[in-house]
N, C-alpha and C positions, 0 to 999 in steps of 0.2 A: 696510215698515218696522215692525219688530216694538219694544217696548219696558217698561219698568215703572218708576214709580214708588219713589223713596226716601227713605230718610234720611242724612246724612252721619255715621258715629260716630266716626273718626277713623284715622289712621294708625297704621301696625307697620311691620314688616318683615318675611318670609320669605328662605328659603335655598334656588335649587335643585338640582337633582340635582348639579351642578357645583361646587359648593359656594361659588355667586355669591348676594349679598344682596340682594334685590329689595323696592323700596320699593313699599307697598301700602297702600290706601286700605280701610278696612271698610264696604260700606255696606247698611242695613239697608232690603231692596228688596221690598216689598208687607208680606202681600197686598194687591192692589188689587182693585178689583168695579167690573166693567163696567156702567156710568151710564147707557150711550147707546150703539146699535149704527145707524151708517147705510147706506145703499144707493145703487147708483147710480140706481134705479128713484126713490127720495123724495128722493134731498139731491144727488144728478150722480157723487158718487164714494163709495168705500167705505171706511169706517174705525170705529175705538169708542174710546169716550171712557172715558177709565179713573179713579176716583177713590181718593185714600190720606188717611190720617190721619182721624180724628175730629174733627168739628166740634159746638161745643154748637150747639142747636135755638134757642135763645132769639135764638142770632147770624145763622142762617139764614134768608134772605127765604122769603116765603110761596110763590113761581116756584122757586125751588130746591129745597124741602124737597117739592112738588109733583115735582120732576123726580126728585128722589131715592128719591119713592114709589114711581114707573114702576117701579125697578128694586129695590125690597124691600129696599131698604138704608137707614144712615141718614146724615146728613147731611156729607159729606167736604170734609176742609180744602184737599184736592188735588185739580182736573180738568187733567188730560191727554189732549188727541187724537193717536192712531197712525193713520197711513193704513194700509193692505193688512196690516192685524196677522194674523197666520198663530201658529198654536200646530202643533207638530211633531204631535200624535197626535190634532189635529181642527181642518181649518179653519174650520169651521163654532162661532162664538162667540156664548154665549146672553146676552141681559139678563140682569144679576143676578149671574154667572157670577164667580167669585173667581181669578183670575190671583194663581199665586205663581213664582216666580225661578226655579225649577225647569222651570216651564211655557214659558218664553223662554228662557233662557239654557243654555250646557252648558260645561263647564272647556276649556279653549283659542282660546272665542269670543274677537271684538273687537268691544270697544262702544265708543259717543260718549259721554262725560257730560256733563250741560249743568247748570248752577249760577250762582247771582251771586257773584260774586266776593266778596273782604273790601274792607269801606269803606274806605278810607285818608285818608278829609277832604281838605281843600284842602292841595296839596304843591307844592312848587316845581319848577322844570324839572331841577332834578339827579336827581332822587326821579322824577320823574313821564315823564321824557323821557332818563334815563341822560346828559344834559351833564356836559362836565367842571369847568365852570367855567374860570374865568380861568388857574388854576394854581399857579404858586408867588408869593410875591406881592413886587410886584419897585415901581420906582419910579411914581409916579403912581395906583399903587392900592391902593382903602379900601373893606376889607371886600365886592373882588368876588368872592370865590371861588366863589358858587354863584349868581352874576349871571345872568341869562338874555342880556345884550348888547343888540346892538342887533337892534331888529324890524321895520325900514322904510326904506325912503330919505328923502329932500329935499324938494326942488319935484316933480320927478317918482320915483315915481310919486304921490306926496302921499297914501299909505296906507296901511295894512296886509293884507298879501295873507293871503285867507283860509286854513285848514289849519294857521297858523303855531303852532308847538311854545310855548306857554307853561305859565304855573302855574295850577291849576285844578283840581277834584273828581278824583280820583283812586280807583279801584277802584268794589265796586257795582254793575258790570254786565253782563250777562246772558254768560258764558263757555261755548265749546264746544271741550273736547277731543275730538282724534280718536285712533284707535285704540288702546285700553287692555284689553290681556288679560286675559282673565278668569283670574285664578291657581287660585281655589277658592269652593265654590259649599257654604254650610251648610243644606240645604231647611229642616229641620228648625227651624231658627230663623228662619229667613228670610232667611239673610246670604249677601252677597258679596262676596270680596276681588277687587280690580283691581289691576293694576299701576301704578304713577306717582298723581301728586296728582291731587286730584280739585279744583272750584273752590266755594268757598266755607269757611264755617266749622263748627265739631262743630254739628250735630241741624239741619243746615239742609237743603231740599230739592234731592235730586238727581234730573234725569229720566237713564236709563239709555235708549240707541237704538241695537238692532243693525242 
């Protein structure tokens, strides 16, 4: 599982060759620098841990800024672990080593993006769960329309059964889409557009996983 660290910058649109409008996410993906490379001889399996963004030193524990030594870099606001990370024109990946978007991805791949979602505070069951509410509002009822109803029985079973659909925190957590085409690939800046939405908000982080 190959992948790279990002940024969210936000949506567009392209058009293509058929002259259909494809909704597209821009996201600004490394470079990243290899933190940590394990083995299955020291750690049981094999993977590297990849770090993005700038972190100030003053906010860095003294264990990290240590580990970030190791690899001649300095201190990252992003770590990321990839298992079996494979680069097309060297499998073989050094400490220190700088992965950019080009180095993983190619134009017609499909990748996972992974994001947190946008908070949406505490919301009711119409919002949070698609109900329809009561309906039209007819005799006997005041102000149900976006009621949750009822959530139990009587004497028996004398509870509420767990998994039940109510009102509560809503958005916030941790989102995986699957296969999103890679439309076009900028090296040069470091950008890549995908197709469909991506999760979360503008400059948040995105992990990218082919």
């Amino acid at each position: 599982m190959s992948g790279i660290i990002g940024r969210k910058i936000g949506m567009t649109n392209v058009f293509s060759e058929d002259g259909r409008s494809i909704a597209c996410t821009l996201i600004q993906a490394g470079p990243c620098v290899v933190t940590q490379v394990k083995n299955e001889e020291t750690d049981g399996y094999r993977s590297i841990q990849l770090g993005y963004g700038e972190r100030k030193e003053k906010r860095t524990t003294k264990a990290m800024k240590g580990h970030f030594d190791k690899a001649s870099t300095t201190p990252k606001k992003v770590i990321k672990e990839f298992r079996n990370f494979r680069i097309e024109f060297n499998n073989e990946v050094q400490l220190g080593q700088e992965i950019t978007v080009a180095d993983v991805f190619e134009e017609g791949d499909y990748v996972d993006a992974i994001g947190i979602s946008k908070g949406k505070g505490f919301q009711g069951v119409v919002k949070r769960h698609n109900f329809r509410g009561v309906g039209q509002r007819t005799h006997g009822q005041h102000n149900r329309e976006r009621a949750p109803g009822s959530i139990g029985g009587a004497s028996s079973p004398s509870r509420v059964f767990k998994g039940m659909r109510m009102a509560g925190q809503t958005g916030g957590k941790r989102v995986k889409l699957l296969n999103l085409r890679v439309i076009k690939i900028y090296p040069e800046d470091h950008l890549i557009l995908v197709s469909g939405a991506v999760p979360g908000s503008k400059n948040s982080t995105v992990i990218l996983e082919k």
